[in-house]
BASE-75352 format. One record per residue: x, y, z of N, C-alpha, C, O in turn; residue number from 1; chain; residue in one letter. Coordinates in nm, 3 decimals. Layout:
# BASE-75352
+---------+---------+---------+---------+---------+---------+---------+---------+---------+---------+---------+---------+-----+-------+-----+
!      nX !      nY !      nZ !     caX !     caY !     caZ !      cX !      cY !      cZ !      oX !      oY !      oZ !   n ! chain ! res !
+---------+---------+---------+---------+---------+---------+---------+---------+---------+---------+---------+---------+-----+-------+-----+
!       X !       Y !       Z !       X !       Y !       Z !       X !       Y !       Z !       X !       Y !       Z ! NUM !     A !   A !
...
+---------+---------+---------+---------+---------+---------+---------+---------+---------+---------+---------+---------+-----+-------+-----+
***
This chain:
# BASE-75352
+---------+---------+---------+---------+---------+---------+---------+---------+---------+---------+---------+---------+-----+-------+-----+
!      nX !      nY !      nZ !     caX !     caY !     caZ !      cX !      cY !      cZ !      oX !      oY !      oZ !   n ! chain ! res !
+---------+---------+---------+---------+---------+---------+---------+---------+---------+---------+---------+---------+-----+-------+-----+
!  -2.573 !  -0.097 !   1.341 !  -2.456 !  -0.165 !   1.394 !  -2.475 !  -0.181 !   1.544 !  -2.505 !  -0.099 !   1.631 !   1 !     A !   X !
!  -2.455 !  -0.284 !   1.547 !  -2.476 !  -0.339 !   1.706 !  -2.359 !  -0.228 !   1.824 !  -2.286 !  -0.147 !   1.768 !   2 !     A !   X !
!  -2.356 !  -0.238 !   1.963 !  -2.241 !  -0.163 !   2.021 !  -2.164 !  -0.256 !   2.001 !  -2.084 !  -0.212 !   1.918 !   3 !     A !   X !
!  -2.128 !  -0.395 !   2.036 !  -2.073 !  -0.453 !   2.072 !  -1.936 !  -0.467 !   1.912 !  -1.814 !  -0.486 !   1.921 !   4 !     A !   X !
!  -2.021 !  -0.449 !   1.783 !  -1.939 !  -0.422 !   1.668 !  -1.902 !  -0.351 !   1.692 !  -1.783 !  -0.380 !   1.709 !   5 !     A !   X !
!  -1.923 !  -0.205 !   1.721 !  -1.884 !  -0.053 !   1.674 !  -1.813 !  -0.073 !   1.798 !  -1.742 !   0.027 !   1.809 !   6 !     A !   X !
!  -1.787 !  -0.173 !   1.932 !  -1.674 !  -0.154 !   2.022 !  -1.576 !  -0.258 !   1.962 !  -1.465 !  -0.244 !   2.012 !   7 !     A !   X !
!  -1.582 !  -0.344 !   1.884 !  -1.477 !  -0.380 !   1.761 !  -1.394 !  -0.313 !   1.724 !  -1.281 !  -0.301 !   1.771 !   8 !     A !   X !
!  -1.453 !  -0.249 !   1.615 !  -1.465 !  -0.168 !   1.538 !  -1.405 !  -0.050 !   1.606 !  -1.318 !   0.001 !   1.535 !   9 !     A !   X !
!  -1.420 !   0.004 !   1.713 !  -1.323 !   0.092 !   1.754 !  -1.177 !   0.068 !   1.794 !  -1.091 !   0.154 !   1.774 !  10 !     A !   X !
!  -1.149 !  -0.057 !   1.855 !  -1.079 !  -0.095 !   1.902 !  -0.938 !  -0.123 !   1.794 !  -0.818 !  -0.099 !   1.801 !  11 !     A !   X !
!  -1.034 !  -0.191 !   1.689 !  -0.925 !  -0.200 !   1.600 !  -0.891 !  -0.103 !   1.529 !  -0.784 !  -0.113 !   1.469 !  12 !     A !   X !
!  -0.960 !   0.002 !   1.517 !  -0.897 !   0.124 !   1.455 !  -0.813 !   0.174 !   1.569 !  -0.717 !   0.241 !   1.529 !  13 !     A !   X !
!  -0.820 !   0.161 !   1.710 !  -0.672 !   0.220 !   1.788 !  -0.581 !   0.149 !   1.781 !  -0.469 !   0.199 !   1.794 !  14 !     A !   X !
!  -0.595 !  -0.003 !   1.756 !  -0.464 !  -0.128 !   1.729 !  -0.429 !  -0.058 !   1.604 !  -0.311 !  -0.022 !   1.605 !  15 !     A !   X !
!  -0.484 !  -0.031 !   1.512 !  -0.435 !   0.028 !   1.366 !  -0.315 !   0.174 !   1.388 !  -0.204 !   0.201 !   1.342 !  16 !     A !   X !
!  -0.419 !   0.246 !   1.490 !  -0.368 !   0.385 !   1.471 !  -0.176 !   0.352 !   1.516 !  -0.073 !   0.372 !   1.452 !  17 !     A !   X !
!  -0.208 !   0.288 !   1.676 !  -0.116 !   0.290 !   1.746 !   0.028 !   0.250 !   1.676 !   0.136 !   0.301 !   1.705 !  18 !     A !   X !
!  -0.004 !   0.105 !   1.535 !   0.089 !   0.032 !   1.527 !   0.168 !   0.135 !   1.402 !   0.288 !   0.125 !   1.381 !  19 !     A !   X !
!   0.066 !   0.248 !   1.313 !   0.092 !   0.293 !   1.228 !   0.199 !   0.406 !   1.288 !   0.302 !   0.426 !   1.224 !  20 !     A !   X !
!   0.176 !   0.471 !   1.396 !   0.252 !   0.579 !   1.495 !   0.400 !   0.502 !   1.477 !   0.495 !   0.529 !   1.403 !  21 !     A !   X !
!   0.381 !   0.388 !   1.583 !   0.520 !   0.301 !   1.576 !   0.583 !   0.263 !   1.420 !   0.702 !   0.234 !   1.403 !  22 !     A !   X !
!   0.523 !   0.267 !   1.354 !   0.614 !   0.214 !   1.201 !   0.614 !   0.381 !   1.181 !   0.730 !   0.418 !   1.204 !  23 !     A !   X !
!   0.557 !   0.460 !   1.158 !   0.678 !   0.595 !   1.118 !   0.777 !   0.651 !   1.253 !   0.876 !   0.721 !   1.235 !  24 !     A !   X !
!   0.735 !   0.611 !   1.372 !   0.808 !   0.609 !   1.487 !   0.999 !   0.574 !   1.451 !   1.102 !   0.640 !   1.449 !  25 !     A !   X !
!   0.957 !   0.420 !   1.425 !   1.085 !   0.400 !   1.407 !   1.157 !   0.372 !   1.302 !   1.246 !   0.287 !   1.304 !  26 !     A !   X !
!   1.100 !   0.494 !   1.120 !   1.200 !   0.497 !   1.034 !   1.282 !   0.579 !   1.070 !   1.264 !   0.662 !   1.160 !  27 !     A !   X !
!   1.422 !   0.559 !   0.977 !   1.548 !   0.717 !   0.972 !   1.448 !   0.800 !   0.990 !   1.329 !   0.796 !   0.958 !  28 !     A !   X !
!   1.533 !   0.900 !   1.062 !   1.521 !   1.062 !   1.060 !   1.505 !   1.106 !   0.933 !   1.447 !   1.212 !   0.958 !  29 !     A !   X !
!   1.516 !   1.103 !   0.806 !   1.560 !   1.130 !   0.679 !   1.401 !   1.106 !   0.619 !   1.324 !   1.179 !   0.557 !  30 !     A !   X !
!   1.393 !   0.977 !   0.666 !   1.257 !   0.903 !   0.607 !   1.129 !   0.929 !   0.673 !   1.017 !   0.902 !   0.631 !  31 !     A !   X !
!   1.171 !   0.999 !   0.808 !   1.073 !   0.992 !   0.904 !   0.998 !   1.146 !   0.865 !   0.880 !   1.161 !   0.834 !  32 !     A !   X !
!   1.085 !   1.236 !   0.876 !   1.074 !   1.367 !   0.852 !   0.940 !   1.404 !   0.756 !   0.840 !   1.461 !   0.798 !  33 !     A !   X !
!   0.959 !   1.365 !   0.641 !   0.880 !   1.408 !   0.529 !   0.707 !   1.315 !   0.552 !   0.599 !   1.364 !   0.517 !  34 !     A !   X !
!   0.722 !   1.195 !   0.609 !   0.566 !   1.139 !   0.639 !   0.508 !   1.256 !   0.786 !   0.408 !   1.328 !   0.778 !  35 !     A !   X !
!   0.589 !   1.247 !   0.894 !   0.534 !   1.352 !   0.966 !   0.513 !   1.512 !   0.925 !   0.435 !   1.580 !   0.993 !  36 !     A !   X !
!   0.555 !   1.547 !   0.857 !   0.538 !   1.661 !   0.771 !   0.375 !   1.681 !   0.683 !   0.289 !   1.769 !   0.681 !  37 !     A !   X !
!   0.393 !   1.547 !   0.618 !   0.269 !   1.518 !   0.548 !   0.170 !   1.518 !   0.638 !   0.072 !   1.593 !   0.625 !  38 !     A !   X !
!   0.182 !   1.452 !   0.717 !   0.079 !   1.425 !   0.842 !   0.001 !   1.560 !   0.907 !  -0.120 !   1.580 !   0.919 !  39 !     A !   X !
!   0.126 !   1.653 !   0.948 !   0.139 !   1.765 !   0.986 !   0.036 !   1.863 !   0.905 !  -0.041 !   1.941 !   0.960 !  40 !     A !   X !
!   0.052 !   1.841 !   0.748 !  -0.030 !   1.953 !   0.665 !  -0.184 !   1.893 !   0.693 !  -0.274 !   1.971 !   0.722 !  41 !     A !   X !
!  -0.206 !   1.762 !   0.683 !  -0.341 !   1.709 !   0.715 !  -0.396 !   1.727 !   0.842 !  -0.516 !   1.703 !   0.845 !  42 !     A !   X !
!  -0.353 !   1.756 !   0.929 !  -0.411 !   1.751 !   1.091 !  -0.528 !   1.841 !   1.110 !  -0.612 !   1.822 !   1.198 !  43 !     A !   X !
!  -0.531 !   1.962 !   1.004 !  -0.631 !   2.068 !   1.059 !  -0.688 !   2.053 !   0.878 !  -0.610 !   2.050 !   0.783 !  44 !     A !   X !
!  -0.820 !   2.048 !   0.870 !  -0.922 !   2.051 !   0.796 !  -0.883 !   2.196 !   0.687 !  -0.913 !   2.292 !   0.758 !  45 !     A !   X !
!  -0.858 !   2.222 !   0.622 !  -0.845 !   2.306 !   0.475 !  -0.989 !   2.322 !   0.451 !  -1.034 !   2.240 !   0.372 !  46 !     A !   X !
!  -1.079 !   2.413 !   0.503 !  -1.200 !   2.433 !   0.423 !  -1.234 !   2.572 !   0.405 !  -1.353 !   2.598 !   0.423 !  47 !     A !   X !
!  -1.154 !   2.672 !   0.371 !  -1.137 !   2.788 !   0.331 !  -1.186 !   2.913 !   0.444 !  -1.179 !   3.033 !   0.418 !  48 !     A !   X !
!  -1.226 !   2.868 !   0.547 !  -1.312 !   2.929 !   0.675 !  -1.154 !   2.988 !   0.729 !  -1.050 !   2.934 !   0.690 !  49 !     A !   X !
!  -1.155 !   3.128 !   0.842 !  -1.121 !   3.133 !   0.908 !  -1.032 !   3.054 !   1.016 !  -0.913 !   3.028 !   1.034 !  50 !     A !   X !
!  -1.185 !   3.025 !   1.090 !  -1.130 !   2.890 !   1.205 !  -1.196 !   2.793 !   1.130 !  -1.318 !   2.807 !   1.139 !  51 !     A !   X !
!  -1.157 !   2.687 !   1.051 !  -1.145 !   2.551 !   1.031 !  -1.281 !   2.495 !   1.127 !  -1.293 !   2.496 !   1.249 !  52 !     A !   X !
!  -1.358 !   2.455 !   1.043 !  -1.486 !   2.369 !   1.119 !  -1.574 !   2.435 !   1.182 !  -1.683 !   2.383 !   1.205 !  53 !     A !   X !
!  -1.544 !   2.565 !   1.224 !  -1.680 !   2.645 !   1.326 !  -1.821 !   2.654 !   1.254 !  -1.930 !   2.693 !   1.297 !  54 !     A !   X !
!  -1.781 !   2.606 !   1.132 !  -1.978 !   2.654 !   1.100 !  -1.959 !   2.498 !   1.068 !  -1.850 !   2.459 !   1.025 !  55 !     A !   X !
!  -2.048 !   2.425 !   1.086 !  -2.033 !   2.298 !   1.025 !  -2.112 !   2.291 !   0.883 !  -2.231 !   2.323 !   0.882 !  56 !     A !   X !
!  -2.061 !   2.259 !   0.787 !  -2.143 !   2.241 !   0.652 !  -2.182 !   2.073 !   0.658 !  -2.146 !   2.003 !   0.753 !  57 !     A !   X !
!  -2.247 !   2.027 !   0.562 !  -2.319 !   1.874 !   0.544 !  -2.206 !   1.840 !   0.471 !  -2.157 !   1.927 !   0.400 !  58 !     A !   X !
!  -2.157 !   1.731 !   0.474 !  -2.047 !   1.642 !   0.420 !  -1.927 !   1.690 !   0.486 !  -1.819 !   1.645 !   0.446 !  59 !     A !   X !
!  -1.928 !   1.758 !   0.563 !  -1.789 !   1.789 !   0.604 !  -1.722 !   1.686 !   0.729 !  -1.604 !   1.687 !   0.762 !  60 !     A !   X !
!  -1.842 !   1.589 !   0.797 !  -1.794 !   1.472 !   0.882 !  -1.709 !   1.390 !   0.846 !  -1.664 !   1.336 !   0.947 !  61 !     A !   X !
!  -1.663 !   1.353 !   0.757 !  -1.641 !   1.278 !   0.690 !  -1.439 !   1.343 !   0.693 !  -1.336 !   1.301 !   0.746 !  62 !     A !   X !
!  -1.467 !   1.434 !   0.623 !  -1.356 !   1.513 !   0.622 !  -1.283 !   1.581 !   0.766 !  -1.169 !   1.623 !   0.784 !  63 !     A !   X !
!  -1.380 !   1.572 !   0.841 !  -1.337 !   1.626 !   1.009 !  -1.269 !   1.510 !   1.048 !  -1.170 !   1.524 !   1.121 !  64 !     A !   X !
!  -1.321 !   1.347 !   0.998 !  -1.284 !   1.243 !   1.091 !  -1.165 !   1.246 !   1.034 !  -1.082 !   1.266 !   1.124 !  65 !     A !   X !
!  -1.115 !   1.236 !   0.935 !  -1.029 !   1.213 !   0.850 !  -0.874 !   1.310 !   0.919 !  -0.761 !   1.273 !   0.951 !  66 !     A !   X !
!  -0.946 !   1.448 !   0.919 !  -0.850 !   1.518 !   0.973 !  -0.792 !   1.483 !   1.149 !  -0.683 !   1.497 !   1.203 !  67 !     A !   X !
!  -0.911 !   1.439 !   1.192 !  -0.872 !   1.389 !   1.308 !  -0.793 !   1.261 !   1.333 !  -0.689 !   1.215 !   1.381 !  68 !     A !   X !
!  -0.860 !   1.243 !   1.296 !  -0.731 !   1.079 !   1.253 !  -0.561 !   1.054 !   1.212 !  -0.492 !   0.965 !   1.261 !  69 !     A !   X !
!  -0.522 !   1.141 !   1.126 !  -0.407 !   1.221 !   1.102 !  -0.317 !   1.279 !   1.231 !  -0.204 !   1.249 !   1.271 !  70 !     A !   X !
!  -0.432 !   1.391 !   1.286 !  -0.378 !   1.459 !   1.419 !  -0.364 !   1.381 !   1.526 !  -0.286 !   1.419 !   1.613 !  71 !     A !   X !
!  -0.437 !   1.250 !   1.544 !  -0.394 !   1.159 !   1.661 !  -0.286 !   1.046 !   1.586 !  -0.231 !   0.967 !   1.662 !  72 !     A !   X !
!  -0.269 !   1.040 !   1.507 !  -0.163 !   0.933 !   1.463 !  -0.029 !   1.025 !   1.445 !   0.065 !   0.964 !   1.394 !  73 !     A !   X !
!  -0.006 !   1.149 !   1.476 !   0.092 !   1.246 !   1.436 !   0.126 !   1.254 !   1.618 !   0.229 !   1.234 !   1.682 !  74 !     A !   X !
!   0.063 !   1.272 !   1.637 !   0.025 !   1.293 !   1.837 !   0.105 !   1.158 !   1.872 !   0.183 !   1.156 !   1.966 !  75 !     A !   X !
!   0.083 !   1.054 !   1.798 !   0.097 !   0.913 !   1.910 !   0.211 !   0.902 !   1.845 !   0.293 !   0.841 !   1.913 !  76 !     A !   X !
!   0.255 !   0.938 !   1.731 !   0.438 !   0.923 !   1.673 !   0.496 !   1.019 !   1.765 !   0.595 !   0.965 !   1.814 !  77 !     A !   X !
!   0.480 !   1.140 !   1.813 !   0.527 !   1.202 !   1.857 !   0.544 !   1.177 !   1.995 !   0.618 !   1.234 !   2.075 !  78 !     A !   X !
!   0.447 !   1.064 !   2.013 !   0.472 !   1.039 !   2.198 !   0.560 !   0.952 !   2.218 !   0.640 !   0.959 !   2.311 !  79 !     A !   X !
!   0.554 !   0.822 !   2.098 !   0.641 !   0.748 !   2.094 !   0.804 !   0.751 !   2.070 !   0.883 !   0.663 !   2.107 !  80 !     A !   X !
!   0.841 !   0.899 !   1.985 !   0.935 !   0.968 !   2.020 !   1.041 !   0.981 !   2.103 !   1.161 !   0.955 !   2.098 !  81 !     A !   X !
!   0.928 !   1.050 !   2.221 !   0.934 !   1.097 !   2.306 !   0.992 !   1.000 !   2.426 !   1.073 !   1.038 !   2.511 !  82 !     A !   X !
!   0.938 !   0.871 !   2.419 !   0.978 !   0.771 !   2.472 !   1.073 !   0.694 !   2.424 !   1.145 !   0.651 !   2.514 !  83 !     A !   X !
!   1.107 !   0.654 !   2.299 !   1.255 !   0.695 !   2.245 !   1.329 !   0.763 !   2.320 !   1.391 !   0.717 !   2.415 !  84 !     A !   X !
!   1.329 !   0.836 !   2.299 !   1.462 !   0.989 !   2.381 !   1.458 !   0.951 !   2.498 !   1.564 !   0.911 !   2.545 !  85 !     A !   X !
!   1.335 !   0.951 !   2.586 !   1.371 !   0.905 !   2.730 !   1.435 !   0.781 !   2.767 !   1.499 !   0.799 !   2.871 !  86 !     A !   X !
!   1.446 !   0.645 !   2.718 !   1.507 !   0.537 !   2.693 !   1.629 !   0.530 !   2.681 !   1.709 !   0.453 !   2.736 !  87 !     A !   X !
!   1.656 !   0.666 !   2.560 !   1.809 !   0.592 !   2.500 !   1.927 !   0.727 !   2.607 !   2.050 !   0.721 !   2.601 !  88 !     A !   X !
+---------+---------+---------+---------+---------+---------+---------+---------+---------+---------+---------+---------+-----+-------+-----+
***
C-alpha cells in the first residue's frame, strides 16, 4: 500500500471514528448509557493475562487494534460530552 493510500485510509477512519462519537454523543441518556457501557467493556483487551497485552502473543494485533479503536471512540464521545455541558 502506497503512503499516500494508507494516509487515506487513515484519515477516513478518523472521519469515521469522530462522526460515530457524535451519533452516540447525541442519543437520550437512556439510549446513550448502555452503547457507552458496551464500549466501556471493550476498551481493554480480555486475554486472560494479568496486565492485558504485556507479553504479546501472534494474532493478538488484530485484537489490540480493535480494542483500541473502541477506547478512542469512547474517549471522543466523552469529549464531545464534555463540550455539551460546557455549551449548554
Amino acid at each position: 500500500m502506497t503512503d499516500d493510500a494508507l494516509a487515506t485510509l487513515e484519515a477516513r477512519l478518523v472521519a469515521q471514528r469522530r462522526l460515530l462519537a457524535r451519533l452516540v454523543a447525541a442519543l437520550d441518556p437512556e439510549a446513550r448509557q448502555p452503547v457507552m457501557d458496551w464500549l466501556s467493556a471493550r476498551e481493554t483487551l480480555r486475554d486472560g493475562q494479568e496486565d492485558p497485552g504485556a507479553v504479546p502473543a501472534e494474532g493478538m494485533g488484530q485484537a489490540l487494534a480493535v480494542s483500541d479503536e473502541f477506547r478512542m471512540i469512547l474517549r471522543l464521545t466523552r469529549d464531545r460530552l464534555h463540550e455539551i455541558d460546557q455549551q449548554a
